[in-house]
N, C-alpha and C positions, 0 to 999 in steps of 0.2 A: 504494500500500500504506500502511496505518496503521502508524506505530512501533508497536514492541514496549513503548516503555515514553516517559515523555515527556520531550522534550528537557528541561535546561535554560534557565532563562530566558533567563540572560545570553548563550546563542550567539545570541540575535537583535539585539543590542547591534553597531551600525554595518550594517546588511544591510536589506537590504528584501525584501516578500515575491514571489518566484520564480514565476517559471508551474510549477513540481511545487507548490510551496506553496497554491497556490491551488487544483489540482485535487485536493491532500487537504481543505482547505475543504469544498470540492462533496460530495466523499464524505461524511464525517462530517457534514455538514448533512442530507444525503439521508439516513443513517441515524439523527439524531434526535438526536443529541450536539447540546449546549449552547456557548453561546461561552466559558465556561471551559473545559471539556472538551477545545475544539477547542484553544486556546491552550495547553495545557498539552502537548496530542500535538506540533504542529507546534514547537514550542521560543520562542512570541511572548506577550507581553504580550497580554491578555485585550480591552486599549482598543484596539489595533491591528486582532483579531480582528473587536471591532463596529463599526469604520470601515470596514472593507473590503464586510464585509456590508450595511451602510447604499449605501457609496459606490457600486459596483461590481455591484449586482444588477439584473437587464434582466426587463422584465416581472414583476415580482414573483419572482424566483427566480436565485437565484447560483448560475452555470456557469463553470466554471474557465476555459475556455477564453472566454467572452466575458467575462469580469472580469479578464482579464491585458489584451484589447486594449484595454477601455475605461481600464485603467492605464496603459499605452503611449500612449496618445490624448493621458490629461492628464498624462503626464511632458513629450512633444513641446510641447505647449501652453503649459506652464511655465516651457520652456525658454527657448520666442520671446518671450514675456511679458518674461523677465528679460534679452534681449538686446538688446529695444529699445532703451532709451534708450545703451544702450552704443554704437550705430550709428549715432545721432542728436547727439550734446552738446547741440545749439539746440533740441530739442524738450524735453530734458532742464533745458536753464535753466530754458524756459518753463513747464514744469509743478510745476518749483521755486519759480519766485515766483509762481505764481498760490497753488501752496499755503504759499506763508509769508503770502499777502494772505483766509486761510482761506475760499478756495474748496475744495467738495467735489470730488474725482475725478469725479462724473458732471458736476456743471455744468464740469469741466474741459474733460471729452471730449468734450461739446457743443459746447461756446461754440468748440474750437480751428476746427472745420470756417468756423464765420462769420466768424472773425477772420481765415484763412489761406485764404479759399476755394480759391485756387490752387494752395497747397503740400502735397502728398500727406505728405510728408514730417512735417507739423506734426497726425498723426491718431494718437491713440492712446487705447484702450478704461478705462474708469474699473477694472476688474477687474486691469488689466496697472498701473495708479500703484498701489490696493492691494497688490500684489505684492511691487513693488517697493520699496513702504515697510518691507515687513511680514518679506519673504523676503528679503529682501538680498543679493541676486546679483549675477553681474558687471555693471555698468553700473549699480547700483542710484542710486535716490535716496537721499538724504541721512535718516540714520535718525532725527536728530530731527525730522524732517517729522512725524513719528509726532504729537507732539500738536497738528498743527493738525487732525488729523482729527478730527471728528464722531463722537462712538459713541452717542448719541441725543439726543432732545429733551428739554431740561432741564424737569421738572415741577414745576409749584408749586402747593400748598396754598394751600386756599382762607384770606383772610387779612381775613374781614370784621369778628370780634372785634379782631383788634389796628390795623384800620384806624379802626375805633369811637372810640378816644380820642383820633385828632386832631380838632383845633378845626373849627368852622365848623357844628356842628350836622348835628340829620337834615335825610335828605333831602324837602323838600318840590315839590309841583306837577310831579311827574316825570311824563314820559313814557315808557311801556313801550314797548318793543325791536317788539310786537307791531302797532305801527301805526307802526314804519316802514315808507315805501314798497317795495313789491314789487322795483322796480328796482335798491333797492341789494343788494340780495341775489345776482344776477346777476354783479354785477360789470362789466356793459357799459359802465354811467354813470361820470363819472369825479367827485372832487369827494367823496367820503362817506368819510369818519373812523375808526377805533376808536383808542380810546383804553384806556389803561393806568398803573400804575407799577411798576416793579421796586423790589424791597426790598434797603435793606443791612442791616447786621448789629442785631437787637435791635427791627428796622423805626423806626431811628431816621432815617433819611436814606433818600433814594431820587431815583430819575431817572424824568420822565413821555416816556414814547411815546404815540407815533403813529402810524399804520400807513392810509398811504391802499389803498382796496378793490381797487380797478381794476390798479393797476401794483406793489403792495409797498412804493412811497415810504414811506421814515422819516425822521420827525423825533423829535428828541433836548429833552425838552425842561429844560435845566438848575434847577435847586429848591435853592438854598444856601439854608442854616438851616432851612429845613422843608418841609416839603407839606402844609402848610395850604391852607384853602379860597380865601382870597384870594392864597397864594402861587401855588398854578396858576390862577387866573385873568389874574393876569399870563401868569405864561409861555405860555398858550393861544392870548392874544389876542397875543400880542407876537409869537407863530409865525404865526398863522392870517393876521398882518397884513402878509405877506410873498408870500402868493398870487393871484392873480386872483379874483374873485368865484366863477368856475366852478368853482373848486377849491376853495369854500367851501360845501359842500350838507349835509352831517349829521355828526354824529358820536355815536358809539355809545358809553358807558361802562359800568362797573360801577356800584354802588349805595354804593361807597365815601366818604365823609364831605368827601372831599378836591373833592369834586363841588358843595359846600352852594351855590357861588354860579354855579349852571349858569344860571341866568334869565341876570344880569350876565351871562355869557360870551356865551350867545346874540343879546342885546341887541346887543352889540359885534364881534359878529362876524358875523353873518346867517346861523349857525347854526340847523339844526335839532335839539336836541340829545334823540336817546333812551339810556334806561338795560335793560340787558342783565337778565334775569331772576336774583333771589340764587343763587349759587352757581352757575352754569350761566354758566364759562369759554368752552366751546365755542361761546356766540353771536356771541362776538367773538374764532371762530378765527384771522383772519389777523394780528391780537396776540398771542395766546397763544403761539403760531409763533415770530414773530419775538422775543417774550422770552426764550423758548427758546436763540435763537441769541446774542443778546445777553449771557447768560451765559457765553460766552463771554471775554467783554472783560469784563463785571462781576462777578467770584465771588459764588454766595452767600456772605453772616456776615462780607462784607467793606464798610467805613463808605465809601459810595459820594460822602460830600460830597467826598472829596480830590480826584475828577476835578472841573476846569473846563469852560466852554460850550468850549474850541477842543478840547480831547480826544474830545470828545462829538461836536462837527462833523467831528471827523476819523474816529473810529466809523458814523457816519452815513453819511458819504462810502464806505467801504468798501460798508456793508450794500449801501450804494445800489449799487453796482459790480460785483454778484454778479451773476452770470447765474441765472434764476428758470428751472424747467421751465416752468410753469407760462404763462409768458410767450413760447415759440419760444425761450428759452434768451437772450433778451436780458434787458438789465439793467433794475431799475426806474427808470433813470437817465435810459433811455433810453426806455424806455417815458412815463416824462413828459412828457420832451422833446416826442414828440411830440405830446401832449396841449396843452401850451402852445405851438405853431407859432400863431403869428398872435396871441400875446403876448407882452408883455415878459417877460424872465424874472426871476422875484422872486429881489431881491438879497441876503436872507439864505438861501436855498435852495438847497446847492452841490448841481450835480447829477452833474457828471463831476471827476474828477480827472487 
């Protein structure tokens, strides 16, 4: 039956909605009433109304009686969700310090199965550490876990005008992105580049990356007092001088100014080096990416010369340590590794910690 007249708001203050509540929903929908309408008959807040109706509708249409069980379904769910880790402590550590080392909850819940293949006990759903973060129930995790979470990819404007007025001139005798070989695009081959810089505050200071294709390998590469054309030429050739040859096959950049002594680099490093079309971020996705994350540890509008090269290799070291989807959920660390079996392993290149 419909009341007679409508509840008060505040009697839905501490309650939740009822299987009678729900199948006056079903009514009043069937009869063409609106989600304020219904809110104001059944005695609930109007938001409450169109979450049920979003959440809890089966085939396109809400029936009382299957929207109280699919509500019964994800209270039960909820429940087990937030009792895991209370039944566990040791799974509970471990997904503590994976996320103070900011790993995501999926690459959590991936990576635990490889790490533990034996222990049933060390398995639990990226959905269930959300939860757990967020909802804070018995056994919860620890609620400032909350920001090492990811709530998206940090984007950044294009920055060709304020990159314009560092030294070292235009770009000459460049090579477009479009006659790089077919292969690196693939990502099979190992060995191929992109390159990048994150900005700090005013684009006075900044740090270069590196981002190899194949595995996600980053390097870090330190730039005190500037990024000039001949200051990353140092720091390019003083990284790139650290690998085996095979891991020396192209590399991809912007048309950034910081680039003017690309010849010099390639000379000295046996580089192939192409440049990335103006404005067109995306041809060197798997940078864009990882600067993304890397904002993490670098705020924007913050003067990034204050970090040194061992903070940066410490940085580094992390990224390197993530578990990648993309990769069978192992790390790029390890994904190089194997790459360099039947090499030496280059001594400034930490690859595990």
């Amino acid at each position: 039956m419909v009341r007679d007249s409508p509840a008060p708001l505040s009697s839905s203050r501490g309650r939740r909605l009822s299987a009678g509540d729900r199948e006056e929903i079903s009514h009043l929908t069937r009869c063409g009433q609106g989600v304020r309408q219904i809110a104001a008959a059944i005695g609930f807040d109007k938001s409450t109304v169109s979450r049920e109706l979003r959440r809890n509708r089966s085939r396109g249409r809400y029936r009382g009686a299957t929207a109280q069980r699919l509500a019964e379904a994800r209270s039960r769910e909820s429940r087990a969700r937030q009792t895991k880790f209370a039944a566990s402590p040791r799974l509970r550590a471990e997904v503590e310090r994976r996320l103070e080392h900011n790993e995501s909850p999926e690459q959590i819940a991936h990576r635990l199965p490889l790490d533990f293949p034996d222990d049933p006990e060390m398995r639990v759903s990226h959905e269930t550490i959300y939860t757990s973060v967020y909802v804070q129930g018995r056994g919860a995790l620890r609620k400032d876990l909350a920001g090492h979470l990811r709530t998206g990819r940090a984007m950044r404007k294009p920055r060709a005008r304020a990159r314009a007025a560092t030294s070292g001139g235009p770009l000459r005798n460049v090579i477009s992105i479009s006659e790089r070989p077919p292969c690196v695009e693939d990502r099979a081959v190992p060995g191929h580049w992109e390159g990048d810089l994150i900005m700090g505050a005013a684009n006075a200071s900044a740090i270069g990356t590196l981002v190899e294709r194949a595995t996600g390998f980053l390097g870090l590469l330190h730039l005190p007092g500037d990024h000039t054309a001949l200051t990353m030429q140092g720091a390019i050739c003083e990284y790139m001088a650290t690998l085996p040859a095979t891991l020396r096959q192209t590399l991809t950049w912007d048309r950034g100014s910081e680039m003017a002594n690309h010849i010099q680099i390639a000379g000295a490093t046996g580089l192939d080096i192409y440049f990335a079309d103006p404005a067109s971020p995306w041809q060197r996705g798997s940078n864009e990416n990882t600067n993304g994350l890397l904002r993490q540890y670098f705020p924007k509008g913050t003067d990034l010369s204050l970090w040194g090269p061992g903070y940066l290799d410490q940085v580094a070291l992390e990224m390197n340590n993530r578990p990648r989807k993309r990769l069978g959920w192992r790390t790029p660390a390890e994904a190089l590794d194997q790459l360099l079996c039947g090499h030496d392993k280059p001594p400034g290149v930490a690859l595990t910690g």
